[in-house]
N, C-alpha and C positions, 0 to 999 in steps of 0.2 A: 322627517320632513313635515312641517306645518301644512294644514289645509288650508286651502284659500279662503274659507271663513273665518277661520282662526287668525290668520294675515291679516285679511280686511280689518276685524275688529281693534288688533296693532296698531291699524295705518291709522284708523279715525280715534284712537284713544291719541294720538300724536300729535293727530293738528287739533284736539280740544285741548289738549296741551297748550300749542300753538297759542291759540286765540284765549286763551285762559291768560299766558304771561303778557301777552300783548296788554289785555285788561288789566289786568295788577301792575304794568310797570314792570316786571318782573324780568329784566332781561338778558341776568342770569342762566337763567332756564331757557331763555327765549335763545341764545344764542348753542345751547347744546343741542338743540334740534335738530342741527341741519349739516351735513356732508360738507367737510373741509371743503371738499372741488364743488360743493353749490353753483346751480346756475340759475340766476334769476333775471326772469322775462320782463322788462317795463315796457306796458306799451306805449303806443302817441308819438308826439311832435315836441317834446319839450325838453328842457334840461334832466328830467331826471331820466327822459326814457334809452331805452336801449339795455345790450344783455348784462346784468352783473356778475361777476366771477368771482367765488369766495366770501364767505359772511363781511369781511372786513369792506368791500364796495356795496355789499345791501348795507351795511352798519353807515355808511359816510351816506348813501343814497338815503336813507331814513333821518338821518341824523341833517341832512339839506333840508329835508321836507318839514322836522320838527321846529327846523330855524325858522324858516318863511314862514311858517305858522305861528310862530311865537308860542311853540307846545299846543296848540289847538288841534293840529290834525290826530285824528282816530281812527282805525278801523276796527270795526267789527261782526261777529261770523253773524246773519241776518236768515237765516233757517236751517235746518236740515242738512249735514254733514252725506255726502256719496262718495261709497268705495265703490271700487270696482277695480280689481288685485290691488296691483301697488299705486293707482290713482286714488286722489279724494278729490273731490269738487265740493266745494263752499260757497255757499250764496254770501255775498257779506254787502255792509254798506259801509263806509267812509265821509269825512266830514272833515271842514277846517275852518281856517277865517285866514286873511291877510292886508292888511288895510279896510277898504270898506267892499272887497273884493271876497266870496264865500264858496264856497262846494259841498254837498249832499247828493250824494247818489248814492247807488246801488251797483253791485258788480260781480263776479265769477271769480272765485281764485283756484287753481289748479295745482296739486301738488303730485309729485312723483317720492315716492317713497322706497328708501332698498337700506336693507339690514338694519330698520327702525332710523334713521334719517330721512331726513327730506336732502333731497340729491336734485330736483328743480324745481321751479314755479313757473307759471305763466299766471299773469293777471289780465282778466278785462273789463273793463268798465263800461255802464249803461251807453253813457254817453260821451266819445272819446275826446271831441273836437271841444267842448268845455271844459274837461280835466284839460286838455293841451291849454287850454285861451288861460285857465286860474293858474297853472303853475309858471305859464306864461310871461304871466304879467310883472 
């Protein structure tokens, strides 16, 4: 049986993973990460938010958001990776454009981790009611 320091260090070698193919494009890699039954949390008031079920609804939900951006939108990890067992928390920030319409913040990503997948997400962002008003629009 692993220790739970030995775990932790798993769980955070996974989402530098994570945040590593995001940065290179790389989504390949990006989609081995994550547990067939994935559930991913969007928050807000907008089209993209609500639960996603299976890489294939994050893949269309990502793949919406890089449209409306015209490939402008980004995230990425903005400090210091936290375990804690099979949790990580990551500070990240995010950025896009759309028109003459833009977003930069700062936010919280949340992952659950079991058998070296990511098995959920929850995301929050600084500021929710502007992510809702930009993807809004």
């Amino acid at each position: 049986m692993m220790d739970h320091t030995s775990a932790e260090k798993l769980n955070l070698t996974l989402i530098k993973t994570y945040f590593a193919s995001l940065k290179n494009g790389d989504m390949e890699t990006f989609a081995t990460l994550f547990d067939k039954d994935v559930v991913w949390h969007q928050p807000g008031n907008h089209p993209f938010s609500g639960e996603k079920h299976g890489f294939e609804e994050i893949g269309q939900m990502v793949g919406g958001m890089m449209s409306q951006t015209a490939g402008t939108f980004v995230v990425s990890q903005d400090g210091d990776l936290m375990a804690n067992g099979d949790l990580v928390s990551a500070p990240v920030s995010f950025s896009g454009s759309k028109g003459s319409a833009s977003i930069s913040m700062q936010g919280s990503d949340l992952f659950l981790i079991k058998n070296n997948k990511i098995v959920e997400v929850w995301l929050f962002s600084q500021n929710q009611t502007k992510e809702d008003a930009f993807w809004s629009a």
